[in-house]
N, CA, C and O atoms as a MOPAC input file, in Angstrom:
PM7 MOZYME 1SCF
protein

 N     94.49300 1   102.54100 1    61.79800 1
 C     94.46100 1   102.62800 1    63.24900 1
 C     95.89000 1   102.59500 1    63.78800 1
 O     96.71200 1   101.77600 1    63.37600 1
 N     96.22900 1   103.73600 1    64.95000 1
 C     97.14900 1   103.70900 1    65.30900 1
 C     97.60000 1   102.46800 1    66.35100 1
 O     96.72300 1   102.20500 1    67.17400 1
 N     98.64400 1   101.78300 1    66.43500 1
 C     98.71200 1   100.75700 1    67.60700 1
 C     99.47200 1   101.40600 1    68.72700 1
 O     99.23700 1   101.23800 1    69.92400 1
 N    100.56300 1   102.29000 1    68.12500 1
 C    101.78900 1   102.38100 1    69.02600 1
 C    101.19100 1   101.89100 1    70.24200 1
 O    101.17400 1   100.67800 1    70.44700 1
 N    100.72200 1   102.66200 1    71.03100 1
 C    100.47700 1   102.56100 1    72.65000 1
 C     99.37900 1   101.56700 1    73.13900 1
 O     99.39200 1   101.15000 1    74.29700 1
 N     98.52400 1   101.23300 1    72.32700 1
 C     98.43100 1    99.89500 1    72.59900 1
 C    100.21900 1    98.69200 1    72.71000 1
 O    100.52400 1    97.92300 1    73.62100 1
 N    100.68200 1    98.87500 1    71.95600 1
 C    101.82600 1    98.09000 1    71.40000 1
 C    102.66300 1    98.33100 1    73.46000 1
 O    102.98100 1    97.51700 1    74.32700 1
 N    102.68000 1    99.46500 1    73.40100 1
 C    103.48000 1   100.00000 1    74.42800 1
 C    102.57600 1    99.45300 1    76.26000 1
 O    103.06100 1    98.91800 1    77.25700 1
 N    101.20700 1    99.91200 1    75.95700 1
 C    100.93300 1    99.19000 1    76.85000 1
 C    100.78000 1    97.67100 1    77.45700 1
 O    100.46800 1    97.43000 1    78.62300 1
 N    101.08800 1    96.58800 1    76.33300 1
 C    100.83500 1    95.21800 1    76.29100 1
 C    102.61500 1    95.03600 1    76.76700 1
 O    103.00200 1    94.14900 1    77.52900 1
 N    103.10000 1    95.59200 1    76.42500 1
 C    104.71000 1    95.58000 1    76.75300 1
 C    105.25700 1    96.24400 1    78.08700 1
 O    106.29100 1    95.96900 1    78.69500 1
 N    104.28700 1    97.19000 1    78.38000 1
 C    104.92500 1    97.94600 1    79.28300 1
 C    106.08000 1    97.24500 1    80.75600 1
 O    107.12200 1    97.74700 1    81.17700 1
 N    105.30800 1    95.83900 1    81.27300 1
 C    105.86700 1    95.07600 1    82.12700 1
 C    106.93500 1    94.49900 1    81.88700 1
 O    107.42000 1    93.68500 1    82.67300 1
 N    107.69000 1    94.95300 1    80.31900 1
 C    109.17400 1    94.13100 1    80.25100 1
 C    109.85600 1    95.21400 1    80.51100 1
 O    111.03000 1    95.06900 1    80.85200 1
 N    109.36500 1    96.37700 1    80.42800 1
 C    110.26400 1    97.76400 1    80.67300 1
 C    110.63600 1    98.09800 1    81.96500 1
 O    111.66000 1    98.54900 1    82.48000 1
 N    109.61600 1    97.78300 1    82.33000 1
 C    109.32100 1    98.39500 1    84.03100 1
 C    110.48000 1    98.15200 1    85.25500 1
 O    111.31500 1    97.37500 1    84.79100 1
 N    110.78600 1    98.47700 1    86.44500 1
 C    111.66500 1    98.00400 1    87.34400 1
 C    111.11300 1    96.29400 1    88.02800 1
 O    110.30400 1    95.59600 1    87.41800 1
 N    111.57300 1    95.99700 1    88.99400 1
 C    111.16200 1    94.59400 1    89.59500 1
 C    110.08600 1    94.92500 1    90.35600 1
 O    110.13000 1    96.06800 1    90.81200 1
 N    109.31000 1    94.39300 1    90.57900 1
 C    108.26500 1    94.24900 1    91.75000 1
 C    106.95100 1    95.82500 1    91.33000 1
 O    106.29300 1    96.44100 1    92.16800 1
 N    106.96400 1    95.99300 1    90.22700 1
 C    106.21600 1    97.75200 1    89.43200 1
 C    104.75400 1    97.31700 1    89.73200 1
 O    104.05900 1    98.24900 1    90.13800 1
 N    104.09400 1    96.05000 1    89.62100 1
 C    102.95900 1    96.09100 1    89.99600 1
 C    101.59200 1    96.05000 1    88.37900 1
 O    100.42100 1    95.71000 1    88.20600 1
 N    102.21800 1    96.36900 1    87.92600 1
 C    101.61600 1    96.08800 1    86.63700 1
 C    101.36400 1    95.08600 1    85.83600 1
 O    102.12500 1    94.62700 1    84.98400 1
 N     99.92500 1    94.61700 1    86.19000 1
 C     99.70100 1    93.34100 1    85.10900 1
 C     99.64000 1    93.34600 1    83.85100 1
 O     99.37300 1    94.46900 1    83.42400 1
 N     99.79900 1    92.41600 1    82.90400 1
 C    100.21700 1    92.26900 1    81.90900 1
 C     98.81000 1    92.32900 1    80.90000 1
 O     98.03000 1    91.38100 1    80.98300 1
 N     98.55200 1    93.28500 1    80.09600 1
 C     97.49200 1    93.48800 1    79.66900 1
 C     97.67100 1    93.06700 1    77.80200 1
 O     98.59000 1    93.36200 1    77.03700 1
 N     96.61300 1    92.42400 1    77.58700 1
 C     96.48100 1    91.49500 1    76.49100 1
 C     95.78100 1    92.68500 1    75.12500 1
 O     94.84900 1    93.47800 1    75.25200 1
 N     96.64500 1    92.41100 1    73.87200 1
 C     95.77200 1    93.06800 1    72.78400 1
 C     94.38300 1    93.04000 1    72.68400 1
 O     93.72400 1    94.00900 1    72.30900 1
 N     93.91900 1    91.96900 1    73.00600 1
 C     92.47000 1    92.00500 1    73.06600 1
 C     91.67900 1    92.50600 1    74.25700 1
 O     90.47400 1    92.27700 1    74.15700 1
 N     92.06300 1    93.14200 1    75.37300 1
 C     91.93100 1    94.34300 1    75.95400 1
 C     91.50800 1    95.61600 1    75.52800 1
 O     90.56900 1    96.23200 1    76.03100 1
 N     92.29600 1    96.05000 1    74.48300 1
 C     92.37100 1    96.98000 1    73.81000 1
 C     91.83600 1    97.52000 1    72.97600 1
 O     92.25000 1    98.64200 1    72.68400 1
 N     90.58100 1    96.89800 1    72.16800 1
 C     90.37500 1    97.11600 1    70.76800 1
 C     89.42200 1    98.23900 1    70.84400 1
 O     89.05900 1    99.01200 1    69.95600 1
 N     88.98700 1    98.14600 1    72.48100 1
 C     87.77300 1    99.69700 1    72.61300 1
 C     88.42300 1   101.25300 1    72.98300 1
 O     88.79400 1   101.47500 1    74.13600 1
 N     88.51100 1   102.10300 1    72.12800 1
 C     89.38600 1   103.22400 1    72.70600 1
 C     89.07200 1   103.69900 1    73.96900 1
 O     89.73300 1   104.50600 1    74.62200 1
 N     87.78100 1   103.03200 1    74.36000 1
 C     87.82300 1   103.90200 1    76.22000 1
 C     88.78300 1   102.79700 1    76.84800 1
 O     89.68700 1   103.25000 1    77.54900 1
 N     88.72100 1   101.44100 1    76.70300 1
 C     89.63400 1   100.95900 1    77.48700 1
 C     91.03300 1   101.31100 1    77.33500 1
 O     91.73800 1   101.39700 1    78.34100 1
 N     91.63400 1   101.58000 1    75.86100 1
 C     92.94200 1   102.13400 1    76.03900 1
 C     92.84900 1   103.62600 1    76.66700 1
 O     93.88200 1   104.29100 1    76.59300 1
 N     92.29200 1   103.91700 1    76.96700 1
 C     92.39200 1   105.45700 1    77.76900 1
 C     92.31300 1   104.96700 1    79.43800 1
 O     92.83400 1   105.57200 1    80.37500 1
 N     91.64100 1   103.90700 1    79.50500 1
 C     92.00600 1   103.59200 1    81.26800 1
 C     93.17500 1   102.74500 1    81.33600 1
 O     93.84300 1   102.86600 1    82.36300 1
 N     93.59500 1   101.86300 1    80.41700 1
 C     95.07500 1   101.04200 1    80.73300 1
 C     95.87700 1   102.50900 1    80.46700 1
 O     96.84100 1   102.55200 1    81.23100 1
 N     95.80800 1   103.46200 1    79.81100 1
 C     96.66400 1   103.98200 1    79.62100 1
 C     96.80400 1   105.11700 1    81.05400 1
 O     97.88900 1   105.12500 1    81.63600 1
 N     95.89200 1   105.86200 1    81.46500 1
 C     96.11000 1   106.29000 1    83.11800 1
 C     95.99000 1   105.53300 1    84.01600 1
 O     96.09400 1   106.15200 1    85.07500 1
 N     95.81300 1   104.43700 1    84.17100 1
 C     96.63900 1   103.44500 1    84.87600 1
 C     98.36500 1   103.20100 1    85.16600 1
 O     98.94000 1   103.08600 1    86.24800 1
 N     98.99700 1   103.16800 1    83.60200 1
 C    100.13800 1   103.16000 1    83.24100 1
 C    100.63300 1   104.72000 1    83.92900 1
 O    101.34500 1   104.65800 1    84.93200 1
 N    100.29500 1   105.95500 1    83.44600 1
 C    100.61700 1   106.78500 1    83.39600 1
 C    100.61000 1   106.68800 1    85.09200 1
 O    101.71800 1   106.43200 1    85.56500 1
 N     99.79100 1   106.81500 1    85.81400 1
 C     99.83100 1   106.56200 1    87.25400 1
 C    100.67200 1   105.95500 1    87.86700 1
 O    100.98400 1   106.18000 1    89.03600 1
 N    101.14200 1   105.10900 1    87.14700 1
 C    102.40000 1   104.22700 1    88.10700 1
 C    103.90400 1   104.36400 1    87.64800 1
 O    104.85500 1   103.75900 1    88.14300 1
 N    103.94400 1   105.32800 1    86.54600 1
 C    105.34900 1   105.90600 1    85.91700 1
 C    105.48900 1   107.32700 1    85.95200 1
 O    106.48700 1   107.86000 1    85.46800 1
 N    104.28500 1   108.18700 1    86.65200 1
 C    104.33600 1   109.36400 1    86.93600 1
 C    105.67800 1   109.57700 1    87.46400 1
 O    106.20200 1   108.71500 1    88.16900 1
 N    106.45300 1   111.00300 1    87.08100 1
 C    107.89700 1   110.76200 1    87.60400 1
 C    107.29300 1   111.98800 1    89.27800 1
 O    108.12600 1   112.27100 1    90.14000 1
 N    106.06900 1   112.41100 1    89.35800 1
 C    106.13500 1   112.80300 1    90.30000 1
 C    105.66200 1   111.90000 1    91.69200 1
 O    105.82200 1   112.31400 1    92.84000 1
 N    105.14600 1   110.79200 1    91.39000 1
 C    104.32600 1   109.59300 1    91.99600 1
 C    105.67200 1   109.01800 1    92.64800 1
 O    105.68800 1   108.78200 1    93.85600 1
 N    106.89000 1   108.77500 1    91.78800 1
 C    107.91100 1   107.58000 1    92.07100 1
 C    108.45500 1   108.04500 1    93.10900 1
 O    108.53500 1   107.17300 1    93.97300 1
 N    108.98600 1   109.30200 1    93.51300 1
 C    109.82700 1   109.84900 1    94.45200 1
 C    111.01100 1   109.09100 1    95.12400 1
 O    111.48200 1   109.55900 1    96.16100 1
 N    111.39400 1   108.22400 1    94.71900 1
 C    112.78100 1   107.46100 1    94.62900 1
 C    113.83100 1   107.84600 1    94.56400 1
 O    114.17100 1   108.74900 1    93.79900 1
 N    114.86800 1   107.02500 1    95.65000 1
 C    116.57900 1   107.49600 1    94.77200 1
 C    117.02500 1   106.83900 1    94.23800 1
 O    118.19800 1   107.08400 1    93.95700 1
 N    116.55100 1   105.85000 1    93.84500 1
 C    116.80400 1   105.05000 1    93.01000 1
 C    117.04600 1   106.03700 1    91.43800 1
 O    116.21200 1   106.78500 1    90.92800 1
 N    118.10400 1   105.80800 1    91.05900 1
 C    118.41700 1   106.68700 1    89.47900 1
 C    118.01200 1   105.71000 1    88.15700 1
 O    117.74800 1   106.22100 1    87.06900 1
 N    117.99000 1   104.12800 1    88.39400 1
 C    117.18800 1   103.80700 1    87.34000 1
 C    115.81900 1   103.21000 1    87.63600 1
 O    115.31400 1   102.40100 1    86.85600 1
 N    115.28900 1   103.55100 1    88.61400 1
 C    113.80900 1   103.22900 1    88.76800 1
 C    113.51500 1   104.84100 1    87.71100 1
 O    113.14800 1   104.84600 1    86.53600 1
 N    113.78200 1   105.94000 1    88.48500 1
 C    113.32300 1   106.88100 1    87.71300 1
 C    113.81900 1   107.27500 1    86.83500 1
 O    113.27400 1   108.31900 1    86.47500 1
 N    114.88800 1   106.90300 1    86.03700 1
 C    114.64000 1   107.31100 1    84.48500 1
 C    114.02100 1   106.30300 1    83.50300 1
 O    113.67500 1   106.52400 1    82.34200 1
 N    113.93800 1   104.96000 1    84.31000 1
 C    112.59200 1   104.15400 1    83.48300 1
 C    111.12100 1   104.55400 1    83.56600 1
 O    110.24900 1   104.17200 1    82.78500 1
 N    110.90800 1   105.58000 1    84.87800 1
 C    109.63800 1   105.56500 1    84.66400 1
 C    109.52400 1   106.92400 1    83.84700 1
 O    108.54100 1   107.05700 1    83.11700 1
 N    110.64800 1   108.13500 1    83.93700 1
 C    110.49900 1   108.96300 1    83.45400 1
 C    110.31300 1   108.57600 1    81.87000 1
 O    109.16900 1   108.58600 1    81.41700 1
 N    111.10900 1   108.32900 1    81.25600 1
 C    110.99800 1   107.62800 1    80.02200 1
 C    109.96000 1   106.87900 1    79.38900 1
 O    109.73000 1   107.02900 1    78.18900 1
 N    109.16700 1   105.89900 1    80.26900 1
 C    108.05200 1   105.35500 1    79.82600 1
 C    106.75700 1   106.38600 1    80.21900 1
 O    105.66800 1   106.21700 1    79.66900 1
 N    106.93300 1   107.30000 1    81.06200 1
 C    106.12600 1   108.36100 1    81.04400 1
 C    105.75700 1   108.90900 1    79.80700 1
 O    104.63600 1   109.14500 1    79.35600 1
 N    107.10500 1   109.11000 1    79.23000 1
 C    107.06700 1   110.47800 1    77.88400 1
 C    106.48200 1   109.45600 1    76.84500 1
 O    105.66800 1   109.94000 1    76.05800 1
 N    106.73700 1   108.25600 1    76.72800 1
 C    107.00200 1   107.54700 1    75.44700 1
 C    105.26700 1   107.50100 1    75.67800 1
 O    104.61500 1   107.86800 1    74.70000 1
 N    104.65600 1   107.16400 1    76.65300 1
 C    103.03000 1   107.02400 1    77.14700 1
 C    102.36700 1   107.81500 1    76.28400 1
 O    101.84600 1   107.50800 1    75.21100 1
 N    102.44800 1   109.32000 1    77.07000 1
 C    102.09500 1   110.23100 1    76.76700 1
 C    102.15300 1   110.81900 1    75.36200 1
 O    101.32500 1   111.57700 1    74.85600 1
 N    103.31500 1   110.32200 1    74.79800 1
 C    103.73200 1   110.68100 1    72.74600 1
 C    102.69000 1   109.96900 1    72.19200 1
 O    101.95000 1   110.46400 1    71.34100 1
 N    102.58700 1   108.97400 1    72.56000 1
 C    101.58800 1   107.77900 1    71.71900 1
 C    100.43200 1   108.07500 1    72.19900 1
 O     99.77000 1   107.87100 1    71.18100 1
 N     99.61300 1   108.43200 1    73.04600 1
 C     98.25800 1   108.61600 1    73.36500 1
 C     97.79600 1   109.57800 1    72.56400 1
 O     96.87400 1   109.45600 1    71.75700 1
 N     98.63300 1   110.84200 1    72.85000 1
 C     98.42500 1   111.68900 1    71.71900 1
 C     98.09400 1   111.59800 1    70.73900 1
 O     97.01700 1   112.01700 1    70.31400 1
 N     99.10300 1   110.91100 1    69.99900 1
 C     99.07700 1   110.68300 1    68.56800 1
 C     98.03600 1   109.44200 1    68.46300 1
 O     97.84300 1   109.05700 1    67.31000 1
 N     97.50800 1   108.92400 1    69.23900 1
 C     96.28600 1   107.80800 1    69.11400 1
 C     94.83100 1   108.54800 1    69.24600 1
 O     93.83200 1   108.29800 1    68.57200 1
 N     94.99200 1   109.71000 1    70.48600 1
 C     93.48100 1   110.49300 1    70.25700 1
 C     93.46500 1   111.18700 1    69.20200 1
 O     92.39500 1   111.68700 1    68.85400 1
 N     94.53700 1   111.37200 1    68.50000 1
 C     94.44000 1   112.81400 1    67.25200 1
 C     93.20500 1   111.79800 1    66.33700 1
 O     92.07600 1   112.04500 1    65.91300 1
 N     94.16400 1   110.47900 1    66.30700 1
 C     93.81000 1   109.54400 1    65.01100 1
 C     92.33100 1   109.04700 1    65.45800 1
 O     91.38400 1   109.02700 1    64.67200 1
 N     92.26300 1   108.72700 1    66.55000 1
 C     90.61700 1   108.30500 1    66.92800 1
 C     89.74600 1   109.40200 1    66.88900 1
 O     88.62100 1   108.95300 1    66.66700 1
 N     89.71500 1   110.65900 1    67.00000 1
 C     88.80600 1   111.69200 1    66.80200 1
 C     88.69800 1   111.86400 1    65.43800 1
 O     87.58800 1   112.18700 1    65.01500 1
 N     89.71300 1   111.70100 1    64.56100 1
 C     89.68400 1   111.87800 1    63.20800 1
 C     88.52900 1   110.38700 1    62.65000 1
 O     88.26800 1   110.22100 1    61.45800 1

């Protein structure tokens, strides 16, 4: 079983900017793949780099960044759960 993005979503709130809004979601959250598919567009929802619209330059290359890193690992987590 893949963890990455589980791994990534239980972490996501040390990455994030101040005040991001994201509660801190526990491994044992996780162990059902539909729930990692709603923490995970949850996540994806609040690091969307089109959502942030900021000038802030490191609000958005943290969210841009935790966008991609989201999105790499989900992937590679549905390949492995359909398999």
């Amino acid at each position: 079983m893949n963890n990455h993005v589980r791994v990534l979503l239980c972490t996501l709130d040390n990455i994030l900017w101040p005040n991001h809004g994201w509660e801190r979601v526990g491994m044992d959250k996780l162990s059902d793949p539909q729930q990692v598919k709603k923490y995970y567009r949850k996540a994806t929802m609040l690091c969307h780099p089109d959502k942030i619209g900021e000038s802030d330059p490191d609000k958005v290359y943290i969210a841009n960044r935790g966008f991609a890193a989201l999105t790499e690992a989900y992937n590679v987590f549905k390949v492995r759960d359909e398999s």
